[in-house]
C-alpha positions as CSV (number, residue, x, y, z in Angstrom):
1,X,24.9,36.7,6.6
2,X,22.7,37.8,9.6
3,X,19.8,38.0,7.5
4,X,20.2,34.5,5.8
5,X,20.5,33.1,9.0
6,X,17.3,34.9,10.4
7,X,15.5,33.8,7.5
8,X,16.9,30.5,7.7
9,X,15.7,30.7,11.8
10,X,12.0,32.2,10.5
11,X,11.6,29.1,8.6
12,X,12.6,26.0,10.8
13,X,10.1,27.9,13.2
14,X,7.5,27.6,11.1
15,X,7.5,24.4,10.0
16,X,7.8,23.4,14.0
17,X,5.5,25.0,15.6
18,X,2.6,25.9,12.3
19,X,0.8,22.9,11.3
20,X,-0.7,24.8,8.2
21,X,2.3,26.1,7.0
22,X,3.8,22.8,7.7
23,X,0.8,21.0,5.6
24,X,1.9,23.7,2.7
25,X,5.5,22.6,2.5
26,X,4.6,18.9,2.3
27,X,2.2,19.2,-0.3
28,X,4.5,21.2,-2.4
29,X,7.5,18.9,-2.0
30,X,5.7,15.2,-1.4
31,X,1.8,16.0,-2.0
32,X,1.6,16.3,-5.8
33,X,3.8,13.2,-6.5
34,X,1.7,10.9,-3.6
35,X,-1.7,11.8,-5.2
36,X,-0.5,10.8,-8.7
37,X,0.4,8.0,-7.3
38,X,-2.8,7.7,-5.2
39,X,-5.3,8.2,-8.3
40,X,-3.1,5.6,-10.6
41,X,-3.6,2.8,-7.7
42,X,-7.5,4.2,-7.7
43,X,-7.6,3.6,-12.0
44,X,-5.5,0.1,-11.2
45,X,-8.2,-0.9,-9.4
46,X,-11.6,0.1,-10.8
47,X,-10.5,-1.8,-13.5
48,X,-9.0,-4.5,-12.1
49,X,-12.6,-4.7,-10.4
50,X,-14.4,-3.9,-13.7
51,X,-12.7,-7.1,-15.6
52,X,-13.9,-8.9,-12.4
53,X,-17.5,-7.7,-12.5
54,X,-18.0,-8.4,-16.6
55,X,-17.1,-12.0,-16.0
56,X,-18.6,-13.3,-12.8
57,X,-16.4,-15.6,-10.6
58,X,-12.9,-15.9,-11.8
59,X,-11.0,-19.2,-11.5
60,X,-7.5,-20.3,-12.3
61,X,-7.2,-23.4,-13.3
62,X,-4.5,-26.0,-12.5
63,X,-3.3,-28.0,-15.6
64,X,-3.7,-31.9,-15.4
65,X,-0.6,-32.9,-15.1
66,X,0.5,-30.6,-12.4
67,X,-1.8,-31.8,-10.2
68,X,-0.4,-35.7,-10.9
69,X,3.3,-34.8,-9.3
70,X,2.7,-34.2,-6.0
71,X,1.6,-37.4,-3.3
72,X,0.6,-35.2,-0.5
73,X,-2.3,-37.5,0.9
74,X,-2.6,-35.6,4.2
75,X,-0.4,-35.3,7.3
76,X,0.0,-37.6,10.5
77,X,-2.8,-36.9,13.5
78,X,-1.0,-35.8,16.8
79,X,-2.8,-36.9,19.5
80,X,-2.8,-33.5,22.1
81,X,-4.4,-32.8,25.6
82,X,-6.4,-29.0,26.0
83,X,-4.2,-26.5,28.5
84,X,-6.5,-24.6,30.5
């Protein structure tokens, strides 16, 4: 039981006080997943820019009739005095 717990002891002081041994236990537990995830977000978006590149200046158009429904002509001016 004494031994577990010096392990145990060993270990915590480690990953306080050794920032390469701390570095090691993060990439072993979080590192490999978070660079998966890094490189699929990197292939997401060379092609995301590639399908941008092959056709120039990409546009979405609004339909005709959507355009028809809404009467927004502009707001009301509000006449204001400058605060210095």
């Amino acid at each position: 039981m004494k031994l577990l717990f010096n392990i145990i002891l060993i270990f915590f002081i480690l990953i306080a006080f050794v920032p390469l041994f701390r570095r090691f236990i993060f990439h072993l537990l979080v590192g490999r997943q978070l660079i998966k995830q890094q490189e699929r977000q990197y292939k997401t978006q060379k092609q995301q820019d590639k399908q941008n590149m092959r056709g120039g200046v990409r546009v979405d158009n609004v339909p005709p009739g959507a355009n028809q429904s809404s009467q927004f002509r502009g707001g009301e001016y509000v006449d204001y005095e400058e605060v210095k």
